[in-house]
N, C-alpha and C positions, 0 to 999 in steps of 0.2 A: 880596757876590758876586751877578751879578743872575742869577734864577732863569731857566733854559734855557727858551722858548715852549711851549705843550702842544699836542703834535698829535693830535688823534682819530680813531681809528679810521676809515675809514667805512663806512657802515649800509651795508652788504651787505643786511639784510632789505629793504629796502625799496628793490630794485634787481631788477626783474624778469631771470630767467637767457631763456638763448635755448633753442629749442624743442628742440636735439637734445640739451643737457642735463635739459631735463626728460623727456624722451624714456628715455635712461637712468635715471634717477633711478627713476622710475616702472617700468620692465622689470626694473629690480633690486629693485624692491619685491615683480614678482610671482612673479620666481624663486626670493626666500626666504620667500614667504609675509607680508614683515612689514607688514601692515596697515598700522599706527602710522606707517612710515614713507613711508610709498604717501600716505596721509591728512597730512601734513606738506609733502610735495611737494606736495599738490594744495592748500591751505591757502596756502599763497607763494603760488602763482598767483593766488587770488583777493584776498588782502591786496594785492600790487604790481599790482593789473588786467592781469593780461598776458591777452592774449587766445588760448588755445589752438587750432590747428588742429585738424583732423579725424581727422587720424595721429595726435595725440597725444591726443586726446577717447575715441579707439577706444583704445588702449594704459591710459588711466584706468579706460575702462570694463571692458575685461576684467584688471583688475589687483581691482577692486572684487567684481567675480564668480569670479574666481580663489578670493579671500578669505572667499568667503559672504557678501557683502553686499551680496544682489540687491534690497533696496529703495533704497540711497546707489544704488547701477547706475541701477535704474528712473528715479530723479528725476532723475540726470544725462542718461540717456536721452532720457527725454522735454523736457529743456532742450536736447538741443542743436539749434544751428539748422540742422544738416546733417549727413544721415546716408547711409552707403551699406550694402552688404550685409556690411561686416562688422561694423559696430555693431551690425546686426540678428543677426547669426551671434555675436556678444561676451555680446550678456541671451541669447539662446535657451539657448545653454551654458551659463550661470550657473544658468539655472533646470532644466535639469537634474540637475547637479549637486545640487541641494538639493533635487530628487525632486518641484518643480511643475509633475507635466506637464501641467494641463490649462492653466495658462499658458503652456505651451511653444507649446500648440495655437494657443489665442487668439492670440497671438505671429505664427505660422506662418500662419495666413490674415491677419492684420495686414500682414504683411511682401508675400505674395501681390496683396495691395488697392493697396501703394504702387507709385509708377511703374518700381521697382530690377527689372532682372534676376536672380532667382535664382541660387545659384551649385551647388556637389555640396556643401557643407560646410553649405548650407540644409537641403537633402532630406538629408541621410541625417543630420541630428540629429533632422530628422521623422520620419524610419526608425527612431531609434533609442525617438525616445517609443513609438510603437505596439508594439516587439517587446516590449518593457517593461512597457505596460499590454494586452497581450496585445487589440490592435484589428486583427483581420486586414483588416476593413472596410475602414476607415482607410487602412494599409498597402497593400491595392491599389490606393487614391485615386489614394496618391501615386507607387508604382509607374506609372501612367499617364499624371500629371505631369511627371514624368521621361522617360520615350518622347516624350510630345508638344514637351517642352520639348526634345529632343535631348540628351540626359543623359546617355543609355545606357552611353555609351564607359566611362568612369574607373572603374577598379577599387575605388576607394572606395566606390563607389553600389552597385555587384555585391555585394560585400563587405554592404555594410548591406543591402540583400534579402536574402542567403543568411541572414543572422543574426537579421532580423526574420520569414523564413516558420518559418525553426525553433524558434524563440523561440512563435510560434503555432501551428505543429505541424501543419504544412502540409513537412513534409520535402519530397512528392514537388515543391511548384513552388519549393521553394529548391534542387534537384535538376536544376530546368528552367533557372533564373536561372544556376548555377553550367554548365550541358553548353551553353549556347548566347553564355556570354561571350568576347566579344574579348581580356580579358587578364586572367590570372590569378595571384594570391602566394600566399606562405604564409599570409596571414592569410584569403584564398578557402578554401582546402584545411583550414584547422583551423576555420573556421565552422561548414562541412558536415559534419565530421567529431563537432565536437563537438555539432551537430544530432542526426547519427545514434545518439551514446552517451546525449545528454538522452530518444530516445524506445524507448531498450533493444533499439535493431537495430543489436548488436554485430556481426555477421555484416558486414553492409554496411557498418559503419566499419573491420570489417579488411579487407576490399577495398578501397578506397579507400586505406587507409593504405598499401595493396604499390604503388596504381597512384600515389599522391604519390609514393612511392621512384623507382616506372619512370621517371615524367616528371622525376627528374634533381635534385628537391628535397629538399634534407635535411630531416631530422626536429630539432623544434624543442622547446624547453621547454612551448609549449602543446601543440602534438599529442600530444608521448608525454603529457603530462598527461589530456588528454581519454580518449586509450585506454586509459590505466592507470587510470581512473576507471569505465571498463566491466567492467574484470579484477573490480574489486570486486564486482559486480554478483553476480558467479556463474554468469557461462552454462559450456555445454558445456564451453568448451575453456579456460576464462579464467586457470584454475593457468598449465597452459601458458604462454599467449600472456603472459600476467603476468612470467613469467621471463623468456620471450625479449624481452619489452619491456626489461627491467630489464638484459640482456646490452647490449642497444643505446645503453643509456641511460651505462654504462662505459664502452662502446668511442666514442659520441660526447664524452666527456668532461661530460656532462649530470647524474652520478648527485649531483651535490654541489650541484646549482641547488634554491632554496629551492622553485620549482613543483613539478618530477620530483620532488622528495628528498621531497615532503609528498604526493603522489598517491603514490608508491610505497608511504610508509608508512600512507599509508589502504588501499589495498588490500592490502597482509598481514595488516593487524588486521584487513580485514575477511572476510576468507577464514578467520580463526582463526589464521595462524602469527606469533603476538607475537613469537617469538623473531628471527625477521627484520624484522620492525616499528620492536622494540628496539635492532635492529644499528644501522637506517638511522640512526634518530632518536640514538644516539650517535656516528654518523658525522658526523653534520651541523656544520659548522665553528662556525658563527650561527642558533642554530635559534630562529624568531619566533616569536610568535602562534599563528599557523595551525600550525604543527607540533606543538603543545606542545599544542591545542587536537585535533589529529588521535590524538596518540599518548592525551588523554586518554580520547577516545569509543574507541579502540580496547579500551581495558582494562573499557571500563563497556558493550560490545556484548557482551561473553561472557558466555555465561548458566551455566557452572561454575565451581567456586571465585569466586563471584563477592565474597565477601571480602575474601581474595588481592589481587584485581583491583583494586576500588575503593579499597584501602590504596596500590595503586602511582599510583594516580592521584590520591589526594589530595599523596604526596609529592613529582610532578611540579608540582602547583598550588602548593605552598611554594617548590619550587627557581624555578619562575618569578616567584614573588614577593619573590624573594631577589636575581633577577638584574635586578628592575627594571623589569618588564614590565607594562604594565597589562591586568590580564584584561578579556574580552571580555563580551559578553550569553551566546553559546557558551559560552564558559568554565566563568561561574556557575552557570549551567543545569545545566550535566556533572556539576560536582562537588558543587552540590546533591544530586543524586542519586548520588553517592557516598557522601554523609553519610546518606543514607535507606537506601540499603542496609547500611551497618556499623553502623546505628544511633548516630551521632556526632552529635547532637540539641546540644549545646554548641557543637560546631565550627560547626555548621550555622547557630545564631544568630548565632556570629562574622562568618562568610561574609555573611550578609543585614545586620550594619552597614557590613558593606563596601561591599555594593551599595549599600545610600541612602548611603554615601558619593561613591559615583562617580554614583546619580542613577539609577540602572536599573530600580528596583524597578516601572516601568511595563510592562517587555519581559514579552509574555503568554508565553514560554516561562519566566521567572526566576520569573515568578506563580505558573506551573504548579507549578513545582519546592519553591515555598514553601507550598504547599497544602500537598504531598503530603507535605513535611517534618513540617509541626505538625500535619497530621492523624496519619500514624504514632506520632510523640511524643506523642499524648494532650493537646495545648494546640491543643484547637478554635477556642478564641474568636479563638487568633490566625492559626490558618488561615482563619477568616471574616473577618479585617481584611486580609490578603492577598489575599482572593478578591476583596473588596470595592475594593479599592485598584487591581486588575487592570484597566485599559480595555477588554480585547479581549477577553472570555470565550469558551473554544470548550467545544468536549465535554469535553476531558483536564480544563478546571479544573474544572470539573460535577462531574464523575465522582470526581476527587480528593478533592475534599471531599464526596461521597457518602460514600468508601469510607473517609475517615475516620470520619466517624458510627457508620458500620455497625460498625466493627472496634472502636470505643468502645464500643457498646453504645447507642448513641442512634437506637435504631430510629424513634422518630416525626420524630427531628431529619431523618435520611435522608429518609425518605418525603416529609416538608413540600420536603426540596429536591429532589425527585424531580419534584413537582409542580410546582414553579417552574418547574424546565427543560422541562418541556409546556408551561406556560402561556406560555415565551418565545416561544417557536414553535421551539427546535431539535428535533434529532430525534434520540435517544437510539443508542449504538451497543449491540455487542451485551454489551460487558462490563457496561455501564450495567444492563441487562434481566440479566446473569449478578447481579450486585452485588445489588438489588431481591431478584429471587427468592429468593437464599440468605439474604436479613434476613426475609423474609418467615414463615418460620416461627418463628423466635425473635419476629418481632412478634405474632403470634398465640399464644404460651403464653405471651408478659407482659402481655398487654391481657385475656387469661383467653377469648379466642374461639375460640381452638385448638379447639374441642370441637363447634362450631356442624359440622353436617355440610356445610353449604355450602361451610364452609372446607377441611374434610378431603379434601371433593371435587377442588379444588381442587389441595391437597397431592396428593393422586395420580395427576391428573392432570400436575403439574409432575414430580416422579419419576419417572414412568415416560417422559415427552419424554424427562426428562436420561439416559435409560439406566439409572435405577437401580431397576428391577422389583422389588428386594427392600426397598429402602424403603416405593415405591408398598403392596405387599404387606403391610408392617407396619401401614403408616396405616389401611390397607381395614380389618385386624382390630381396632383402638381402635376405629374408628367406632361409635360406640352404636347408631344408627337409621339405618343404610345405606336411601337412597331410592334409585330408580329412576336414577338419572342416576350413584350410588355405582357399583351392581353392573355395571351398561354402560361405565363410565370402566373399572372393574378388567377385563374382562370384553374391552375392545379392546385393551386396556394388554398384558396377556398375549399375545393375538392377534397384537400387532406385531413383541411379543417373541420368537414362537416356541413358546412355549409353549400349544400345542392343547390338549391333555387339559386343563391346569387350567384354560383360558377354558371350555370344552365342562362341566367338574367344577361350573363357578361356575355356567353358566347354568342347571344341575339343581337345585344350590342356591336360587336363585334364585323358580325356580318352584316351589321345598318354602317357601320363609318366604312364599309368597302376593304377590308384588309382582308386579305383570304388565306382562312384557318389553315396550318399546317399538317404533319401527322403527330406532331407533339400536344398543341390544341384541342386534338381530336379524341387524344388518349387523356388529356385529363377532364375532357367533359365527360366521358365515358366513365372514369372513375368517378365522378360526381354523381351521376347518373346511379353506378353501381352502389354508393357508400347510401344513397338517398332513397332508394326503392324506387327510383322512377324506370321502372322497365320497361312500359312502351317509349318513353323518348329517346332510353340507351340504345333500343333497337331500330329507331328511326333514325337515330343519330351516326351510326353505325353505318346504314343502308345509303344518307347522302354521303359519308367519306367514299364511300367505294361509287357510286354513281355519280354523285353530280362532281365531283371535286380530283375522280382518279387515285383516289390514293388507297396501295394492296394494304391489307393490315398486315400487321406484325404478329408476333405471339403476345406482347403485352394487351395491344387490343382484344387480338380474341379471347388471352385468358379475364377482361372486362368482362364480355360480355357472359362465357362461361361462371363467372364470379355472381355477375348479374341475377342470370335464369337461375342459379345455385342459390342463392339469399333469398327470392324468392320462393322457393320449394319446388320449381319448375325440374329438376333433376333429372328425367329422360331426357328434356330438350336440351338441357346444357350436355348430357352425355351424348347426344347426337349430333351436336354442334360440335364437338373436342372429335366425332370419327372423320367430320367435313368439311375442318376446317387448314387440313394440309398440317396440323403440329400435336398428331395424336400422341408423335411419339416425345413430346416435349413435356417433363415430370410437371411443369409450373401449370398448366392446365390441368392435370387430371389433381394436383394440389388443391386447387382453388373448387375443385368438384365435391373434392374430401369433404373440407372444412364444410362448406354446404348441408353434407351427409350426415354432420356430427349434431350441427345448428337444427336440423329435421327430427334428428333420431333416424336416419335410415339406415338401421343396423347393415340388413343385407347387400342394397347397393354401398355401402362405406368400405366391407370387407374386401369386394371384388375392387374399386377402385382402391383401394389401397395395396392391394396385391400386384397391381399394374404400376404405381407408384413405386413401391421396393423394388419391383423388378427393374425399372428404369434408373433407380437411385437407390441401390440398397445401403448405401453409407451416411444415408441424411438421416438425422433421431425424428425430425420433425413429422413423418408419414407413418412413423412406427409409436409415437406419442398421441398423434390423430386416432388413429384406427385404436390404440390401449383404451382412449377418451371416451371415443363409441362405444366401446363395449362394458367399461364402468361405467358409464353413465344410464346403460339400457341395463344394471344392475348381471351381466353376464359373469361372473365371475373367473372363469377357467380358461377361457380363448383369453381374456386380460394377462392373465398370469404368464400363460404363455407368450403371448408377445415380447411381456419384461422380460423373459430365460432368453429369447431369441435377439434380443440386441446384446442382452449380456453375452450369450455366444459368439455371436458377431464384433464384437467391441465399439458396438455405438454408445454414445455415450448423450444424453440429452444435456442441453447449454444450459446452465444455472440460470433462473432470473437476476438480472441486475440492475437496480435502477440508482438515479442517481442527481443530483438537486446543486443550484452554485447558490450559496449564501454564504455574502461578504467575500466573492472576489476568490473563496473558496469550492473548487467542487466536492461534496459527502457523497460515496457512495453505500449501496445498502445490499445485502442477500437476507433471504426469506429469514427469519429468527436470528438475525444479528444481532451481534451484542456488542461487536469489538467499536462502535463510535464514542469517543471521551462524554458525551450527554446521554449514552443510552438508557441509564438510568430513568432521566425526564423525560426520555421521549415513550418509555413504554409506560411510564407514569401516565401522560399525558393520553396519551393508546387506550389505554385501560377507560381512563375517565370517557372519552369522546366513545368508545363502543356503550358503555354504560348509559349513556344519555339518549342514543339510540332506541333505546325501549323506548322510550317519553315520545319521541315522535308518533305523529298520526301517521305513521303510511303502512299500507292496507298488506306490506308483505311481509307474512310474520314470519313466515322462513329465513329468510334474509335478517331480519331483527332479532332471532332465535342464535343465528348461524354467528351472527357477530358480532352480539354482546355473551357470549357463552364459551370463550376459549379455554376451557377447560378438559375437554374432550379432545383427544390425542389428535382425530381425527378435524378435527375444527382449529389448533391451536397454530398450525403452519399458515392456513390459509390466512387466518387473522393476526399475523405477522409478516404477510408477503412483504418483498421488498418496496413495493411501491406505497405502501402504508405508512410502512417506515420510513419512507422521504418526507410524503408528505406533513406526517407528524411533524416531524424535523423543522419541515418548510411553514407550518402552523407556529412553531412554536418560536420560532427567531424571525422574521420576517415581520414587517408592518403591515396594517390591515390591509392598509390598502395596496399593497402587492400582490398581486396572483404568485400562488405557489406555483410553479413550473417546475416538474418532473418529467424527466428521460428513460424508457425501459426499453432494454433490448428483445423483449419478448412481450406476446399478446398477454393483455392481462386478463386475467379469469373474472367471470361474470360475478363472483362475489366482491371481489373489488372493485369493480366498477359499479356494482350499486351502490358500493360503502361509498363509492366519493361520491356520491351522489347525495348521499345521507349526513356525511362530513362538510359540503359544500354548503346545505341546507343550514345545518347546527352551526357552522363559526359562520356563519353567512363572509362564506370568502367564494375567490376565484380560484377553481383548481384547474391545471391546463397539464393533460398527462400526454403524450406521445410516444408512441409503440412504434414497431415498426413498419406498421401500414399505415398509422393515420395519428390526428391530433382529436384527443376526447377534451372537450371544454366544457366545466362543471359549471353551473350558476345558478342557487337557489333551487336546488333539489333535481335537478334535470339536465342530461346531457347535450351537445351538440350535435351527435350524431343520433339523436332522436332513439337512442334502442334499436337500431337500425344498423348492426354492425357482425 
């Protein structure tokens, strides 16, 4: 049988396809991502010599930048023999994408130099690098570029200004770019908006968000995202507007979108109500990453039961690692610090193979969290190979592995990296400086120096800063050989504290053991004297420095005694002493005269010295705030008014109160009607109850009892939210009893908060210990230390 001919195949490979199949070929490579076969198609081409067009050169090229494979881009780039603006628009996007902006730059005047008209999709990927690397400079280059170039129109261009001035924090001229455009979308209106919420002017993004509604535009998964990301924040109203967001977000059918459904569940946890947090997050049909991610920093932000909490967040990190999800650098970070809190020191080593499995162990937050891990568990050497293995070191890993030494017991180890972190050139924060100090006496009784007076000095002078006068107090008495700088540290320490008699008891001491007082000694008996109302001793006290002992006063001294005669109501003689005492022309004297004036009501002498005061310093707020006090307070209303127009004229600006509380190793700070703390919720909770219970007390000032269980009135509801309330609450409410709350405020507090703690002192029968920046007020059982004498 004769065998049938063979016919072969034929070679398809080596038969170049025609451009609009490679054309697809290539689009559908970059719509599934698949590299391999994007690099296959283009692989034909060059085996069969076809020679590709420019449509098809530009589709290779951004199929390669799609991919991440902006240097195969570059080199094809730069080969081909013809290019127009969107091969140059195909690399700039690539290189974005993969975060090279200052190639994007170089790019972007490259492209400028060649002979192509630019097109909106040039500029505003230029717009996009600057908001990015935060170059406002830059940004208005090309802003200008664009005018010149005739640009202006397409709302894509408007869009990328709104988002690049807010992005640099220039709100008001992405305010101008968005009120003077030709056309505007939703993605205008959530630029601006989300501008407003990144610079904490929640006010002005809920106006805007009523006037998007007016002008006819629905509410989208970014906007309610953006505002619901404000709610978290904590202003005023934000519970509120948080619900009524979250009404809108049902009634548009939105509440089930993975954006909404993850803002929303960030702002309950971060208001404190997990229970709603919890709802959402088991509402959510497909919950990813980011949610699983949101609901876990939600349970590791509360600072109660915080056990509790990080048990429920380590068991959401299993279920998502159960559902096949790859955790995040977030992720790791979180529940690292779940494991440091329940002390899971096993689990926690499990977590860190995981990371160098996925490759992370560089992310300076996954660093941070593995410092703090093996430093708590007592395995230092491997928190210094995590420290060390860190790229990016900021303060938090410094400090982490400070704080682990210290809690070790490896006082020189600390210190040695104490000193590192100087010699870097960072600059230490304040818990760094809290950490230090509190090793610092354990390092002086194991090095056997404790005993040097210099050190003891030292100690008590650090004591008594911290508020704790009875420690300072103890150290004074060990001292063997108190020198002259011992008995003037104890001697101002008191002074600050309130306590007259025993600064005034010590300087008699003093002058019995033979050590003779300095002019620093001298100045803090005098402020003792001042803070106590003892005026004839401050002025006798005063009369031996300068006779028996020679020493000229300064301006501190004599603004004592000015302070002195002024607290007492003496006010001619303290103004006759500031003409005769050689420092008339020195603001801090006739200052100290002021406050006097306001303490009296002496409307008339307040104005004159106050006008002496501006003229000598008219840039300080503090003399223009004195004199506004007098004249509200004496119910004057019009010269008040005036004053506020004339700083506003001037551009003085008064200092906000700021106080601020370290509980667990943490500093909380507070401003007057704050909201933005993760417990603020409890703490105005707790606010509320403790002003209410107020009434129930017996004390005879019903003003005061009126004034602060009554916030309700516009005019009442600031002062009964000052910030130093709010610490204290805070410090009330996390702290054990037997702790004194210790609060920090950078400004004097107002006579209605200091009767409150006074009243607060009384009701939780606790110790409250507030320090301003003249002195320390110590509360106990309804009565101050500085006697209402202040």
């Amino acid at each position: 049988m004769q065998t049938p001919p063979h016919n072969p195949q034929p070679d398809y490979l080596g038969l170049p396809l025609d451009s609009v199949t490679y054309t697809k070929l290539v689009q559908c490579s970059t719509r599934t991502g698949s590299l391999i076969h994007g690099k296959l198609a283009h692989m034909h081409m060059i085996k069969t010599c076809f020679k590709p067009c420019l449509f098809l050169l530009n589709n290779l090229l951004y199929m390669y930048c799609k991919c991440g494979e902006t240097d195969v881009a570059k080199k094809l780039f730069d080969r081909m023999p013809k290019r127009n603006v969107v091969s140059w628009n195909s690399l700039i996007s690539g290189y974005i994408q993969m975060g090279f902006y200052h190639e994007v730059m170089n790019l972007f005047k490259e492209a400028r130099m060649s002979d192509l008209r630019l097109d909106k999709f040039t500029f505003s990927n230029a717009l996009s690098v600057c908001g990015r690397t935060l170059d406002l400079r830059l940004g208005r280059l090309i802003h200008a570029l664009i005018t010149v170039s005739g640009l202006s129109g397409p709302v894509l261009l408007t869009n990328s200004l709104i988002d690049m001035y807010c992005k640099c924090g220039r709100i008001d001229w992405a305010r101008l770019v968005f009120e003077s455009a030709d056309e505007l979308d939703s993605v205008s209106w959530n630029s601006l908006i989300a501008g407003y919420v990144r610079i904490g002017s929640n006010d002005e993004m809920l106006r805007l968000l009523v006037k998007m509604l007016r002008h006819g535009l629905n509410l989208n998964s970014y906007a309610l995202g953006s505002a619901l990301k404000a709610c978290g924040s904590n202003f005023s109203c934000s519970i509120e507007c948080g619900k009524m967001l979250h009404g809108c977000a049902v009634k548009l059918g939105l509440d089930l979108d993975v954006v909404v459904g993850t803002a929303l569940l960030d702002t309950y946890a971060k208001i404190g109500n997990l229970d709603n947090a919890t709802k959402i997050f088991k509402l959510m049909p497909d919950p990813n990453v980011v949610m699983y991610n949101a609901m876990i920093a939600g349970f590791l932000q509360m600072e109660t039961m915080a056990d509790e909490f990080a048990n429920e967040a380590m068991y959401l990190f299993f279920e998502m690692q159960s559902r096949g999800m790859k955790p995040s650098e977030f992720t790791f970070s979180s529940i690292l610090k779940a494991c440091s809190t329940i002390e899971a020191f096993e689990c926690g080593k499990q977590i860190h193979a995981q990371i160098c499995k996925y490759n992370l162990q560089s992310d300076e937050f996954i660093g941070n969290a593995l410092v703090e891990l093996y430093s708590l568990s007592g395995l230092i050497e491997d928190g210094l190979k995590c420290f060390h293995s860190t790229p990016k070191l900021d303060i938090v890993s410094w400090t982490s592995l400070i704080v682990g030494h210290v809690q070790n017991g490896q006082f020189e180890g600390g210190l040695t990296l104490f000193h590192e972190l100087l010699f870097s050139g960072r600059k230490p924060d304040e818990f760094t400086i809290s950490i230090m100090l509190s090793a610092y006496p354990c390092l002086c009784n194991k090095t056997g120096i404790g005993n040097f007076t210099i050190i003891q000095n030292s100690q008590i002078c650090m004591y008594a800063k911290c508020g704790d006068i009875d420690s300072a107090n103890m150290t004074f008495k060990e001292t063997k050989n108190p020198d002259v700088v011992s008995w003037s540290v104890m001697i101002s320490s008191n002074a600050q504290h309130g306590c007259a008699k025993e600064a005034v008891d010590l300087f008699e001491l003093m002058k019995g053991s033979g050590i003779a007082p300095n002019h620093i000694t001298f100045l803090g008996v005098l402020v003792a004297c001042s803070h106590g109302g003892l005026v004839e001793e401050g002025l006798r006290y005063f009369e031996i420095m300068k006779k028996d002992h020679g020493i000229t006063p300064n301006v501190k001294h004599s603004a004592c005694i000015v302070d002195l005669l002024g607290r007492a109501g003496r006010l001619a003689e303290a103004e006759s002493f500031i003409m005769d005492s050689g420092f008339e022309g020195d603001p801090v004297m006739w200052r100290s005269l002021l406050s006097a004036c306001r303490v009296h009501k002496a409307t008339d002498t307040g104005k004159r010295v106050a006008e002496r005061v501006i003229e000598l310093e008219p840039e300080a707020a503090a003399s223009y705030v004195l004199l506004y006090n007098i004249y509200n307070d004496a119910g004057i209303q019009m010269p008040a008014t005036e004053i506020r127009n004339l700083m506003k004229d001037r551009g003085v600006k008064k200092e906000p109160g700021l106080s601020w509380i370290e509980v667990g190793n943490v500093v909380h700070s507070f401003v007057a009607g704050d909201r933005s703390h993760p417990n603020s919720q409890v703490i105005y909770v707790q606010l509320e109850e403790m002003l209410e219970k107020i009434k129930k007390l017996d004390y005879i000032d019903e003003k005061l009892v009126s004034d602060a269980s009554e916030p309700k009135h516009k005019d009442n509801s600031m002062v009964s939210y000052h910030s130093e309330k709010l610490a204290v609450t805070f410090g009330i409410i996390s702290l054990p009893r037997s702790a004194p709350v210790r609060v920090m405020k950078n400004l004097r507090s107002c006579w209605h908060c200091h009767e409150t703690m006074k009243l607060f002192s009384r009701l939780e029968n606790r110790e409250i210990i507030l320090r301003d920046p003249i002195r320390f007020h110590r509360f106990r059982d309804g009565s101050c230390s500085c006697g209402d004498y202040w």
